[in-house]
C-alpha positions, 0 to 999 in steps of 0.5 A, a space after each residue: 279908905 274909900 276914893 273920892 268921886 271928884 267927877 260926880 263932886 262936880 257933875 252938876 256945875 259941868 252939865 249946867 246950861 251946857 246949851 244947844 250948840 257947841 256943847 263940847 266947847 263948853 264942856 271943855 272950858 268947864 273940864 279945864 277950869 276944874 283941872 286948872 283950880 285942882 277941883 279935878 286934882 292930878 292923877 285922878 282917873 275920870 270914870 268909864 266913858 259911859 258912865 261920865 255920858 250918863 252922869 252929864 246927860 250927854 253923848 259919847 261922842 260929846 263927851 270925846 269931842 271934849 276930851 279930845 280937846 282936853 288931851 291935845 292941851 295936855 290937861 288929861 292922858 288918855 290910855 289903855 288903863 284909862 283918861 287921867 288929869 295931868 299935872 298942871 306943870 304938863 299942861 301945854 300951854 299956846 295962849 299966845 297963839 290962840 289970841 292971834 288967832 282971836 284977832 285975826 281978820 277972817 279972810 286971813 283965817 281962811 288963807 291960813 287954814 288953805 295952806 294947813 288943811 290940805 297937808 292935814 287932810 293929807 296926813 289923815 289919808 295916812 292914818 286915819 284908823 277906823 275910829 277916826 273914820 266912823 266919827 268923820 262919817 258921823 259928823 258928814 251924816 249930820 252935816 246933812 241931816 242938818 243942811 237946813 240949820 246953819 248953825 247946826 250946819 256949821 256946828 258939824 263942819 267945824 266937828 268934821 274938820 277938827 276931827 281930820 285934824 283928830 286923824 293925823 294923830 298929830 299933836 301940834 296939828 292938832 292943837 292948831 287946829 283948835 286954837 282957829 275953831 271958834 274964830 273959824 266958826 263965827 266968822 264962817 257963820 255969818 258968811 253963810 248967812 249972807 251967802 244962803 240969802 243969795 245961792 242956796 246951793 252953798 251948803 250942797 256944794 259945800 256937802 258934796 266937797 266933804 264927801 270927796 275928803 271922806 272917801 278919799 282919807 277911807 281909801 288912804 288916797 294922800 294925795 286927792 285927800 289933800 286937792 279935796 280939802 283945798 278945793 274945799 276951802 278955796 270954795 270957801 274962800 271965794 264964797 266968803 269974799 264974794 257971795 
């Protein structure tokens, strides 16, 4: 008997007015809801990486970025031998502490992620493998290619730092990191706005301090990795409080 293709099943709802921005975002909400229906049921291997990309009309590194939000919620298992849905009793579930976050001021926000992502970054230096590294230096190319572009600007910020967390092959690091980015990003959207209008230099300034975090984790330096990445979000800090 022949197995079922649930993916191609439902490869038209996934790649449905997917947008321009947050694609992944929204491709993971997509994945969950027919992991959690049984649409995706348990046990099912998701095809080759290169064919779900064709069939969804997206990139490889989408698609990852996808997964990897996936997996760290524990809907999939990613392995060897495969990507696999889980069953719905492994499913991690941190609801809770994903509505504080919603409902947290920004500056509060901020403070939070200055205490986190500076032992992140950290742990990163000390892991980061080459993978891990060639998609932080993705995300930084785009970072530039896009500086005239907040939205697209923030889109990749927010990727690179996700990706840090990605780096420390952490689970719980990060999970935490997931349940702040969309808080994280709106908040910082608007702040870039506001600031651009008053020193273009924000997003330059803002480019040159990721370039410090990503030579540093490339060098496994733990130590300058972590003073980089809280530079980088006192800078952050000080540019959302005061222009």
């Amino acid at each position: 008997m022949e197995e079922r293709d649930y993916l191609a099943e439902n490869a038209a709802y996934l790649k449905k007015d997917l947008g321009k921005n947050n694609i992944s975002q929204n491709l993971f909400q997509r994945f969950k809801e027919l992991i959690t229906n049984g649409q995706l049921p348990a046990g099912y291997m998701m095809p080759n990486e290169n064919v779900v990309s064709e069939q969804l009309g997206i990139g490889r590194s989408t698609l990852r970025e996808a997964y990897t939000a996936l997996a760290v919620f524990g809907f999939i298992r990613r392995s060897k031998a495969g990507t696999f849905v889980n069953e719905i009793d492994n499913i991690v579930n941190i609801a809770p502490f994903s509505i504080t976050v919603e409902n947290s001021d920004l500056n509060d926000l901020l403070e939070f992620r200055y205490m986190l992502e500076g032992e992140t970054a950290s742990y990163a230096a000390k892991r980061a493998t080459k993978d891990d590294i060639a998609q932080l230096e993705y995300y930084y190319e785009k970072m530039k290619e896009f500086r005239h572009d907040v939205n697209q600007f923030v889109d990749y910020d927010s990727m690179f730092h996700m990706q840090v967390a990605v780096a420390t092959h952490n689970k719980l690091l990060m999970s935490t990191m997931l349940a702040s980015k969309d808080s994280f990003e709106n908040g910082i959207r608007l702040a870039m706005r506001e600031s651009l209008t008053q020193n273009p230099r924000v997003i330059d300034v803002t480019i040159e301090l990721h370039g410090k975090i990503i030579e540093a984790i490339k060098g496994g330096d733990y130590q300058t990795a972590y003073t980089a990445m809280r530079e980088h979000i006192s800078y952050v800090n000080l540019t959302v409080k005061y222009g």
